[in-house]
C-alpha positions in Angstrom: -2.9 -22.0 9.5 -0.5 -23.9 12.1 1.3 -21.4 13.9 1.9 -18.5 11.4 3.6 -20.8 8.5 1.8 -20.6 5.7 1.1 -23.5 3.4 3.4 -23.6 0.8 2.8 -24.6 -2.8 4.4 -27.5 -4.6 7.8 -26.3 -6.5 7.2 -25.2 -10.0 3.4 -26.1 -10.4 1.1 -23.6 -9.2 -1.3 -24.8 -6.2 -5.3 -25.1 -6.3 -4.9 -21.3 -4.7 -3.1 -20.2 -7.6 -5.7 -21.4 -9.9 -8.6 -20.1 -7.8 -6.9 -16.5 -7.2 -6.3 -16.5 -11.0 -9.9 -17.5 -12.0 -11.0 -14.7 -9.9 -8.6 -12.0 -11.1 -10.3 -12.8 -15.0 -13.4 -12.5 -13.3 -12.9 -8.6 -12.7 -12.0 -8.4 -16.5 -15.4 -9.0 -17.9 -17.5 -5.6 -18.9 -20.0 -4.9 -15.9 -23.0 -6.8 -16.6 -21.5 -9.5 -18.8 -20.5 -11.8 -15.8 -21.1 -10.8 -11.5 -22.8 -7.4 -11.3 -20.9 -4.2 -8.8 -20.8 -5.9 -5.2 -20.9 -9.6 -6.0 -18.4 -11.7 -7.8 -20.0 -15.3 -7.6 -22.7 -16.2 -10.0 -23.6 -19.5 -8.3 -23.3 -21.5 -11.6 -20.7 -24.3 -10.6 -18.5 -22.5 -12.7 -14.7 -22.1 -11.3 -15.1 -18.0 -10.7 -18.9 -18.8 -8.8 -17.4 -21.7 -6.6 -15.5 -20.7 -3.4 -11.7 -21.5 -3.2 -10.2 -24.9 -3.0 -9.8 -26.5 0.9 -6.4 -26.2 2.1 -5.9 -30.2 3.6 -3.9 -28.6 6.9 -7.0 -26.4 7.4 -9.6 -29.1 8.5 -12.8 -29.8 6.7 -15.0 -26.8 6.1 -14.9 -24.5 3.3 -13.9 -21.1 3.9 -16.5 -18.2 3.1 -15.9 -16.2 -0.3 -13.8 -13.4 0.2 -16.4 -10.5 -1.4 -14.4 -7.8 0.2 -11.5 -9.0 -1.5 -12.0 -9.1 -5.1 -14.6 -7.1 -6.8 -15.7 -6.0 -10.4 -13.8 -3.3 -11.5 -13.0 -1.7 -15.1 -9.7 -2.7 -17.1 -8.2 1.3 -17.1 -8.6 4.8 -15.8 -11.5 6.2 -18.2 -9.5 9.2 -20.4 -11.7 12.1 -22.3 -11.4 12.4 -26.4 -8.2 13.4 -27.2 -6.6 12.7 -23.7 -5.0 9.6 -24.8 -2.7 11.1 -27.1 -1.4 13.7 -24.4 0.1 10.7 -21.8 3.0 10.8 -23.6 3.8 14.2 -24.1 3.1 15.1 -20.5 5.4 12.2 -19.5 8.6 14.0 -21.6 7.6 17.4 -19.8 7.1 16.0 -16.3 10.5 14.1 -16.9 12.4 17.2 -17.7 11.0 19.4 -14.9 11.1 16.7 -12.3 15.4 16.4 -13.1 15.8 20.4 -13.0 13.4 20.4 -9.4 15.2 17.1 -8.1 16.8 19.6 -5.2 13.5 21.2 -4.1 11.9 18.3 -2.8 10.6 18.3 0.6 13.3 16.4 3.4 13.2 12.8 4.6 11.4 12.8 8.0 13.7 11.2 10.2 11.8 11.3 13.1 10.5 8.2 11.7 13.8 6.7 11.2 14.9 7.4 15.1 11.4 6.1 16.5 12.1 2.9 14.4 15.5 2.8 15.7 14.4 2.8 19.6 11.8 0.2 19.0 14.2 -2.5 17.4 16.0 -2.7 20.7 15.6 -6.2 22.7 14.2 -3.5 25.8 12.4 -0.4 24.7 12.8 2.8 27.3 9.5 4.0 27.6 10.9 7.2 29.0 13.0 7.9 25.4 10.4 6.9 23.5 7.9 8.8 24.5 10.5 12.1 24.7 11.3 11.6 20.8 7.7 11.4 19.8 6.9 14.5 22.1 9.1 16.5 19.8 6.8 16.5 17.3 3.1 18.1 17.7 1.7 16.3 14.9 3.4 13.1 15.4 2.2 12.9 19.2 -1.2 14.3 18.5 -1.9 11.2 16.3 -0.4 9.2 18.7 -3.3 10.2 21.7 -5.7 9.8 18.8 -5.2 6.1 18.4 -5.3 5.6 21.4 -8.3 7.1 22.6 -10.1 6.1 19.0 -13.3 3.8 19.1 -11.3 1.5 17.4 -9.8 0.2 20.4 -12.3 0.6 22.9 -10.3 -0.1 26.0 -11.8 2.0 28.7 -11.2 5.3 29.7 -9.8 8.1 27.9 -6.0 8.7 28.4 -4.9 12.2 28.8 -1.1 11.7 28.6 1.4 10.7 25.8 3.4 8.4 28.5 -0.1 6.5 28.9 -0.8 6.3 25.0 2.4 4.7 24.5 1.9 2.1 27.1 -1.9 1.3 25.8 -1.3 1.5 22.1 2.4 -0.7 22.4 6.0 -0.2 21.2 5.7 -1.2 17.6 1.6 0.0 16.9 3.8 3.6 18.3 6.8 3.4 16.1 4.3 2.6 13.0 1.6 5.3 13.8 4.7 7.9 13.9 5.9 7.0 11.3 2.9 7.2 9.2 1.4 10.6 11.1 5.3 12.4 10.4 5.1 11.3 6.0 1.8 12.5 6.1 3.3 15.9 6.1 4.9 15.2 2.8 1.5 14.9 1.3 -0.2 17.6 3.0 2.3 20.1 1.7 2.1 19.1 -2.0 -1.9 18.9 -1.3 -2.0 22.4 -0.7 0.4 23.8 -3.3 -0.9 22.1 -5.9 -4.6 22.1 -8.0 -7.6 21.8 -5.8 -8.8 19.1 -8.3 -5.3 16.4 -7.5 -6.7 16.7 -3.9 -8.0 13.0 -4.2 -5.0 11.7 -5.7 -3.2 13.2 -2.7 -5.4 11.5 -0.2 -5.8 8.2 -2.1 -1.8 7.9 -2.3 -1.3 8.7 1.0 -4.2 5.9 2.0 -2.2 3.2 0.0 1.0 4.2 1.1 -0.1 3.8 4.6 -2.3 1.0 4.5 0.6 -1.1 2.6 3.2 0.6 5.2 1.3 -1.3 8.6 0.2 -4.2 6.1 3.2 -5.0 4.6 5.2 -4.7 8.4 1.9 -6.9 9.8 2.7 -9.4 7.0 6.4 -9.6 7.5 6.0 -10.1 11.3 3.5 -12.9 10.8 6.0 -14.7 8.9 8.7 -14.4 11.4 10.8 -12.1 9.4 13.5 -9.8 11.6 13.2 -6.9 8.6 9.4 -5.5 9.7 11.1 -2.2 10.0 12.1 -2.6 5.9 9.0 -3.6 4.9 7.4 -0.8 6.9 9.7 1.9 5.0 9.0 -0.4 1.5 5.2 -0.5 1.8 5.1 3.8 2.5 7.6 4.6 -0.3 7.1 1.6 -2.8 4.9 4.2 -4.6 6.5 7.6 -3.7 6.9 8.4 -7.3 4.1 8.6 -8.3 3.2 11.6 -5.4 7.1 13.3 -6.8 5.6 13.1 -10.2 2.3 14.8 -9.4 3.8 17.2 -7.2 6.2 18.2 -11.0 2.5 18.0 -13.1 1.0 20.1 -10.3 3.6 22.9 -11.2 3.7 22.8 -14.7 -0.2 23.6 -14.9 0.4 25.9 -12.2 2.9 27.8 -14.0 1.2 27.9 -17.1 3.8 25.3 -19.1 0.9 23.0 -20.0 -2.8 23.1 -20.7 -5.4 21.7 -17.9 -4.7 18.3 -17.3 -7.7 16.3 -15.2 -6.8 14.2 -13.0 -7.8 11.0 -14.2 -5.1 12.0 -17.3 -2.5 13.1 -13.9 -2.9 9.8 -13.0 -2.6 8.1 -16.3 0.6 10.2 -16.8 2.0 9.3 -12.6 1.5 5.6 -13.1 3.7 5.6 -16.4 6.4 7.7 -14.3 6.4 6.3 -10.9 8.5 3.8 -10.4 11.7 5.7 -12.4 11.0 8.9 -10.3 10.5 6.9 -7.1 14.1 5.4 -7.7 15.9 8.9 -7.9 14.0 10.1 -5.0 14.6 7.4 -2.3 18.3 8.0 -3.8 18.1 11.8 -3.1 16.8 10.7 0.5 19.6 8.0 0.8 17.6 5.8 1.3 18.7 2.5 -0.6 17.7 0.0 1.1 14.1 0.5 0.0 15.2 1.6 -3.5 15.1 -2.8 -4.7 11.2 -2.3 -3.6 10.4 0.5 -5.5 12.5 -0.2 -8.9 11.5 -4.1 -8.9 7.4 -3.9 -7.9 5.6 -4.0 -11.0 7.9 -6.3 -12.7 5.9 -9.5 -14.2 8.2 -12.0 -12.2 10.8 -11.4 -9.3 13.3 -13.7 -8.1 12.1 -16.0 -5.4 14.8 -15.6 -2.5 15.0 -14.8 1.0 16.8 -11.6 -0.1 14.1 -11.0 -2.1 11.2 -12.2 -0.2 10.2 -7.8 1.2 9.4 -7.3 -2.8 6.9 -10.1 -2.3 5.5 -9.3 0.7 5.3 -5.2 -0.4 3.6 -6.4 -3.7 1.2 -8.6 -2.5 0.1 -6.4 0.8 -0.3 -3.1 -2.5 -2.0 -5.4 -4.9 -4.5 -5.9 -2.1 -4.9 -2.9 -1.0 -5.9 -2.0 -4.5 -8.2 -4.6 -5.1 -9.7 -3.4 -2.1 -9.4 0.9 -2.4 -9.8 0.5 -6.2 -12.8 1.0 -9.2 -9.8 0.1 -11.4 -8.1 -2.8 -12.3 -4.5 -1.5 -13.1 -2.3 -3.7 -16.1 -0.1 -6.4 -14.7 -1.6 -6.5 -11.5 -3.3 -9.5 -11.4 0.5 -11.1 -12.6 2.4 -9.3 -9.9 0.1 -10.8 -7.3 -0.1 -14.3 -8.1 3.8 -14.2 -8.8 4.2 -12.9 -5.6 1.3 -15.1 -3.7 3.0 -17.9 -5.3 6.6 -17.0 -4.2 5.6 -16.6 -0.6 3.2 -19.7 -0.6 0.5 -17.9 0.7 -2.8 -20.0 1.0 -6.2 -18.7 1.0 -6.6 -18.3 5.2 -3.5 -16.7 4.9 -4.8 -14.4 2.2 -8.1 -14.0 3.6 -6.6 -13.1 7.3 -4.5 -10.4 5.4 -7.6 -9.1 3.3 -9.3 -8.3 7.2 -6.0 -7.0 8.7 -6.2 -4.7 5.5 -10.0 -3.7 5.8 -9.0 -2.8 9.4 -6.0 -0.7 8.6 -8.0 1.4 6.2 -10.5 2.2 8.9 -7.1 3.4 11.0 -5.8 5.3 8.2 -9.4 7.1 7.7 -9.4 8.3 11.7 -6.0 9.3 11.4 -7.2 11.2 8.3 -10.2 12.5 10.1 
């Protein structure tokens, strides 16, 4: 791309990416077996899902490579046991109920997130204040001088000091990495008071909601945007609802008020409830701002406006993500992202330089994680 614009698509008529990201997404509809098999997606027939994508004209002459670790095969829906199907519904009604009498119980806001942000969107950062707040917490800091000294970056030897982990790792990759490592602690708690057998969902929601947190806030600051902070804060709680609605499942079987639920059915049962619980709770945590990104994500079209253009970039940097994370290809997903890829005329280099920065934040979320 020139500079960090991306190539925009012609008003109203979707561009040769469109069509090529949309070929694609139908691709991953067809039965394994019927079209690529798991791990490839091109057939090499000449037919529009086997042909690599279009060349963008400001790009210069040579096709890009196929992006394999973008798009893969994956099935339509979560795989439910006889009989489960009919309980998503009632469990829905009974998590409703019991998630508006617990509304009061849910864990705090971590503001030390909030107040690291807060130092870091000043013109001239004090190094000295900076590293003091994230000192204050052991978790936070610990993560911090992990980072640093991870074989991720490589840079020399080890550093032995929070002062010197700030200054290698850099204001912002601080403030981010915080802000991640101090939320994690909403997930850990609910990881260890629920069932043993919603441990994945934990993890996995906490992987997305990271990975879209530093995507989203890379994405926004590669288009010049002044709001990387609110895209930060929209990418980790886009999906908090749906960890507030397992943590209300997680009880209910606990306490005896439902029968076993697995957790492919939990998960069935959170995506149905996420986004209205995810509403109240960024309202209990006054937190408004990022409310718009939670209520409007999964809608099939949003308004294309600079107000609006966060929702875009949170929605495209998730939709990714699960493309990438995921063996299932949620409903309306493929309509969300080319809304939203459309909206932000996004090319395919753009895409494609997002799809890495992703692969790479996954690998910082897992040694975070480890």
């Amino acid at each position: 791309m020139a500079g960090n614009e991306p190539v925009a698509q012609e008003s109203g008529k979707p561009g040769p990416m469109i069509g090529w990201l949309a070929a694609r997404l139908r691709k991953l509809r067809e039965p394994r077996g019927a079209g690529a098999s798991k791990g490839q997606l091109s057939g090499g027939d000449g037919s529009p899902e086997g042909r690599s994508p279009p060349r963008a004209a400001a790009e210069g002459t040579s096709e890009p490579t196929d992006l394999k670790e973008l798009l893969r095969p994956a099935v339509e829906q979560r795989p439910l046991r006889e009989g489960e199907a009919e309980r998503v519904s009632p469990l829905a009604a009974h998590v409703r109920e019991r998630f508006d009498r617990t509304l009061g119980e849910l864990p705090a806001f971590p503001t030390l997130a909030q107040r690291i942000f807060g130092l870091v969107e000043h013109p001239t950062v004090d190094v000295n204040e900076l590293v003091q707040v994230v000192g204050q917490d052991s978790l936070v800091s610990g993560q911090v001088l992990k980072l640093a000294n991870s074989a991720l970056l490589g840079r020399g030897s080890p550093v032995g000091s929070l002062r010197d982990a700030v200054i290698r790792l850099g204001h912002r990759e601080v403030a981010a990495v915080a802000a991640a490592a101090s939320t994690r602690a909403l997930f850990d708690l609910e990881e260890r008071t629920s069932q043993e057998a919603y441990a994945p969902l934990w993890d996995a929601a906490w992987r997305h909601s990271s990975v879209s947190a530093f995507g989203a806030s890379w994405l926004a600051m590669r288009r010049g945007s002044s709001r990387s902070q609110h895209a930060f804060f929209g990418g980790m709680f886009h999906d908090v609802g749906r960890t507030a609605a397992l943590r209300t499942l997680g009880g209910l079987v606990v306490g005896g008020q439902v029968g076993p639920v697995s957790a492919e059915l939990a998960a069935v049962v959170c995506e149905e409830l996420h986004v209205e619980v995810g509403v109240r709770v960024l309202a209990a945590w006054n937190l408004q701002s990022v409310e718009p990104l939670c209520r409007d994500h999964h809608r099939p079209t949003v308004e294309r406006s600079a107000a609006r253009e966060p929702v875009h970039v949170v929605r495209v940097v998730s939709a990714l993500d699960e493309l990438q994370g995921s063996a299932f290809l949620r409903p309306g997903l493929e309509g969300e992202l080319l809304d939203s890829v459309e909206a932000l005329g996004l090319d395919f280099f753009a895409l494609r330089a997002l799809a890495t920065e992703l692969l790479l934040l996954r690998q910082r979320t897992d040694a975070l994680r480890a």
